[in-house]
N, C-alpha and C positions, 0 to 999 in steps of 0.2 A: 611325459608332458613337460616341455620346458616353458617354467612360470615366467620368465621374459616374455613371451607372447600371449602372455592377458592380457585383459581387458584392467582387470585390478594391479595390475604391471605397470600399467599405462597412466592408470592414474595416480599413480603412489610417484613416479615421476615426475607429474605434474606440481605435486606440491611444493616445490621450493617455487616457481613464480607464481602460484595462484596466493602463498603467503606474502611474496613480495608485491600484488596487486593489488590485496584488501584495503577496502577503504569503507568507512562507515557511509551511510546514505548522508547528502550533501544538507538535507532539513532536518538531521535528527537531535541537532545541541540539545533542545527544550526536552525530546522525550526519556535523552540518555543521561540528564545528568543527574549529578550525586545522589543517592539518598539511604537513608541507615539503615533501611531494610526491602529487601526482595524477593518475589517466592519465582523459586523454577519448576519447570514442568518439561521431562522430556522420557522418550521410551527409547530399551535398547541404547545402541552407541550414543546418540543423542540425552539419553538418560545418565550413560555413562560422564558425558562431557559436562553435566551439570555438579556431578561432582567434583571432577577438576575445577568449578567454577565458586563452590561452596567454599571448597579450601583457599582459594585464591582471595577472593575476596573478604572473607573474615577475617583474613591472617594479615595483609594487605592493607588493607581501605577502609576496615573497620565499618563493613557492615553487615548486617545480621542477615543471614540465606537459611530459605524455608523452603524443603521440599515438598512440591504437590503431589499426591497420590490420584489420578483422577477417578478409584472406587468410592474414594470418601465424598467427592464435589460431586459427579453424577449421581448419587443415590441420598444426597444431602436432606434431610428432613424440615430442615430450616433454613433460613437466609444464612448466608455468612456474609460479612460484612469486609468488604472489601473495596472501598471506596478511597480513594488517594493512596490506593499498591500497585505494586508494580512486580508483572507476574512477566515472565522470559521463558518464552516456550519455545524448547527447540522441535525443531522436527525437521530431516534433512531432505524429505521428498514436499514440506507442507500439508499431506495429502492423510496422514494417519488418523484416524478417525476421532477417536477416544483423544486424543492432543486437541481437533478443533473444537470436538463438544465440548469438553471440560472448559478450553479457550473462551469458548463462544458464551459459555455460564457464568467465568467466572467475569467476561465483560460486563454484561446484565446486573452482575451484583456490583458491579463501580470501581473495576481493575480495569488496567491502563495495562494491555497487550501489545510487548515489543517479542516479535516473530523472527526466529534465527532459523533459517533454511535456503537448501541450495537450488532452488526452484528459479528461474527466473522468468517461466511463461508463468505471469498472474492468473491467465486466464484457469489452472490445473493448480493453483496454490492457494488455496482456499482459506488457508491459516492467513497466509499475506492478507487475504482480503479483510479478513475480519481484524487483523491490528492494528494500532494505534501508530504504529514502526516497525517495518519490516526493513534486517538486517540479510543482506543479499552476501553469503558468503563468497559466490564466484557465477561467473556465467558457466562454467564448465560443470553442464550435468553428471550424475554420475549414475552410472546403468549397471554394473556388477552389484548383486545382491551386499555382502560386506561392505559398509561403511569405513574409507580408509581416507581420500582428501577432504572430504566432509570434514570426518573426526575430527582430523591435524585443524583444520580450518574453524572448528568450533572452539580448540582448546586457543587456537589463536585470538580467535574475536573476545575469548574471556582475557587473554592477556592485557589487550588492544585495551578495552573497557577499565582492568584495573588503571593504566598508565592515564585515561581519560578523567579518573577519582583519584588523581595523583598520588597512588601508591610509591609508597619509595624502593623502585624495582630500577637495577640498570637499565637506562634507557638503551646502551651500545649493543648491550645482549640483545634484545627485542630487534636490533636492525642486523645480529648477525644471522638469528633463526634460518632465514632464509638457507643461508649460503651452508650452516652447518646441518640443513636437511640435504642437501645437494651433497655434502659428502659422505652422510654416512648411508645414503644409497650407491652411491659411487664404492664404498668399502664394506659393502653387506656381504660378498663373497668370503672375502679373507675373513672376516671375524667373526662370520659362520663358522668355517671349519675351523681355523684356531682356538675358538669356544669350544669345539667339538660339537654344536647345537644337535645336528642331527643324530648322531650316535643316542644321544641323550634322549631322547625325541621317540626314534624308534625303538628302546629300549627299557617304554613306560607304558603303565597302562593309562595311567589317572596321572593326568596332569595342574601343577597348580601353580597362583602367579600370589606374590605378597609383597605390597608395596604401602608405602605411609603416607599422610596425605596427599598432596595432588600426585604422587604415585598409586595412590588407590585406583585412581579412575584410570592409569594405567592399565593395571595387574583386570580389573575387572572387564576391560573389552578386547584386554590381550587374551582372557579367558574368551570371550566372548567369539573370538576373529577366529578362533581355534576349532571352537564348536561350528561355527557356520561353512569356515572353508574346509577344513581336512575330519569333520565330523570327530572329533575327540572330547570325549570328558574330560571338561578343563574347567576350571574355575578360579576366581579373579577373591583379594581376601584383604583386607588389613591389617598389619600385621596385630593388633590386638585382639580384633577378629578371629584369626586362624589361631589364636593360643588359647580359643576361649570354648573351643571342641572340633570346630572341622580336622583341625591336622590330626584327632584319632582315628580319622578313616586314612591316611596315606601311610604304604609299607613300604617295603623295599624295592618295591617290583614297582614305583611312581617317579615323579619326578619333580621338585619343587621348584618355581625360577622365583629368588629372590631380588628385588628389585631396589638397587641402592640409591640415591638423592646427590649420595656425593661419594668422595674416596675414603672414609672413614664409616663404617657399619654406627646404626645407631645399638641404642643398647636394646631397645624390642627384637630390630632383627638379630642382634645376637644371641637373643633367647629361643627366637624361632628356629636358628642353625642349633642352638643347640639340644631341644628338644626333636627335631628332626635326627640328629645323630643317635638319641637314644634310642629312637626307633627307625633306626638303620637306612632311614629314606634318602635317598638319593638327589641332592641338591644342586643347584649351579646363582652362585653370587651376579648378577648382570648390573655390572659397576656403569655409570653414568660416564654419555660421551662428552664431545667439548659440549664446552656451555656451563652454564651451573643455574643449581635449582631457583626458581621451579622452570624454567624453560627447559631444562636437560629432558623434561618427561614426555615432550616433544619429540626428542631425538631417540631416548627409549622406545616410545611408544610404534617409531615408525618402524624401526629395527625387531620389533617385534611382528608385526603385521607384515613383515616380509618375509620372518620364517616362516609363520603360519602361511604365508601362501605358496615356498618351497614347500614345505613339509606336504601339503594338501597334492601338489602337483607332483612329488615322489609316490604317493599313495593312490594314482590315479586317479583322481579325484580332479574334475573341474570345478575353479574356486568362484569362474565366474557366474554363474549358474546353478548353485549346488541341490539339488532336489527336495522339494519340500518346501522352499524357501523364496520369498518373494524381499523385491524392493519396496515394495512399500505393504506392510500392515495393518490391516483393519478388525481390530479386537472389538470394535460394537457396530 
C-alpha cells in the first residue's frame, strides 16, 4: 500500500497552509486574554496537545495550567468552585462525549469555556455551542481516524496563544513554521532511510518514544499514532518518567526513539541512553530539525506521524480506517 495515497497523506500535506491560515476568531480579545491560571481538558491527541500547552505556557507566560480529569468533575460529590477560570477544552471533532459533559458542568459551576476543535458545521459541534469561545482550527475537516493536522494545528494555536501573553518566544520562528513544515515533508523520504527508521521499526517488538517537556507531548502521540495506524506497542514517556521503571520492561529485541530539543543531548536523556545501553536496548537519538525549541517539536512531531503512517502501510495495514477505531469517541 503506498502511504502517498492516503487520506492521512493528504492531510499531513495540508498542514503547512492550514498553519499559515490560522487566525483566532475576530471577537475573542475579551475571552483570550491574559490570566495566571488555566485548567485544560482534552482526550487522546487532543489530550496530548494539552500537554505541549502545560509546558509552553508555564515556562513562557508564567502561568499556572491545571489538568482536568473528567472522572473527578462527573462523579464530583460537591460543588467545585470555578467561577472567574478559564477551562480550554480541546476536542478535535467537538463531538466526544465525556469533553462536553464534564464542559457542560464545569460551565454550571462559573468556568468560562474556550472550545479548541476542528469542526466548523456548529450545527455537529456541540462543544462550540456550549462555549463562551470557540477556536476554529481550520475549515478543512479531518476524516482519517488518527489525528495528524488537528494535532500540528493544536500545538500551533498554543503557540499562537503564548505570543498573544507576550511570551518572549521569536517572533520570526512562529512565521517560519509554516514553511519549515513544508520541508521536512518534502524530505521525509531521504531521512527515513538515512536514519535507517524502518530497519529499526521492523526489527522491534516494543516500541518507545522519550522526550522532555513540550517533547513530551511529542513522544506521547507519536506513541499514540503508532498504536492506531500500524497497531504496534508503543508508548510515549518523559524522560524522568522512563527512568523511574517503564524502561525495565524494554530489551534487546525493542526499540527506543529518543527525542532531542536541540543539538546537544540534555543530561536526563544521557542517562536514559545510558541506561538503555546497560540493558542492551536498541536506540535511535532523533535530533531536532530546522527551527529551534520549542517550535522544532512541530517539525519532529510531524516527521514522526509520517513514519508511523509508512510503517503502518508496509505492514498492510490501512491507516485510514484502522479497525476498531473510530473518529470520534464517546466514553459515556
Amino acid at each position: 500500500m503506498d502511504y502517498k495515497k492516503t487520506s492521512t497523506y493528504s492531510d499531513i500535506l495540508e498542514i503547512p497552509k492550514l498553519i499559515k491560515d490560522f487566525k483566532f476568531p475576530s471577537n475573542s480579545t475579551k475571552e483570550l486574554k491574559y490570566t495566571d491560571e488555566v485548567f485544560l481538558l482534552g482526550r487522546g491527541s487532543s489530550g496530548n496537545a494539552t500537554i505541549f500547552a502545560k509546558y509552553l505556557w508555564e515556562i513562557y507566560c508564567g502561568v499556572i495550567v491545571n489538568f482536568i480529569h473528567p472522572h473527578s468533575i462527573l462523579n464530583a460529590q460537591k460543588k467545585l468552585n470555578f467561577k472567574h477560570r478559564t477551562v480550554w477544552s480541546f476536542s478535535q471533532s467537538g463531538r466526544s462525549t465525556d469533553i462536553i459533559a464534564c464542559s457542560k458542568k464545569l460551565k454550571n459551576w462559573g468556568a468560562k469555556i474556550i472550545a479548541v476543535t476542528n469542526e466548523p458545521n456548529i450545527s455537529q459541534n456541540n462543544l462550540a455551542k456550549i462555549s463562551d469561545c470557540h477556536i476554529l482550527l481550520s475549515n478543512s475537516k479531518e476524516i482519517p481516524v488518527a489525528a495528524t493536522k488537528s494535532f500540528e494545528l493544536q500545538l500551533y494555536c498554543a503557540l499562537k496563544t503564548a505570543f498573544l501573553w507576550k511570551a518572549k518566544l521569536n517572533k520570526k520562528e512562529l512565521a517560519n513554521i509554516s514553511t519549515n513544515c513544508e520541508k521536512i515533508i518534502e524530505d521525509f523520504e531521504k531521512i527515513y532511510r538515512k536514519e535507517n527508521i524502518g530497519h529499526l521499526l521492523n526489527n522491534s517488538s516494543l516500541i518507545g518514544f522519550v522526550g522532555r517537556g513540550a517533547f513530551n507531548a511529542v513522544a506521547e502521540d507519536s506513541a499514540l499514532k503508532f498504536r492506531e495506524m500500524s497497531f504496534r506497542h508503543s508508548f510515549g514517556y518523559s524522560a524522568a518518567e522512563f527512568l523511574h521503571g517503564p524502561i525495565g520492561s524494554y530489551g534487546n529485541k525493542d526499540i527506543v526513539f529518543i527525542l532531542s530539543s536541540n543539538g546537544k543531548l540534555t543530561e536526563d536523556l544521557i542517562k536514559v541512553i545510558y541506561k538503555l545501553k546497560e540493558r542492551k536496548t536498541p536506540y535511535k537519538v532523533i535530533y531536532p530539525f530546522a527551527s529551534i525549541y520549542p517550535f522544532n517539536a512541530i517539525l519532529t512531531d510531524i516527521f514522526l506521524k509520517l513514519c508511523a503512517l509508512k510503517h503502518a502501510c508496509e505492514r498492510g495495514i490501512n491507516p485510514d480506517s484502522p479497525k476498531g477505531l473510530s473518529k470520534v469517541t464517546k466514553t459515556i
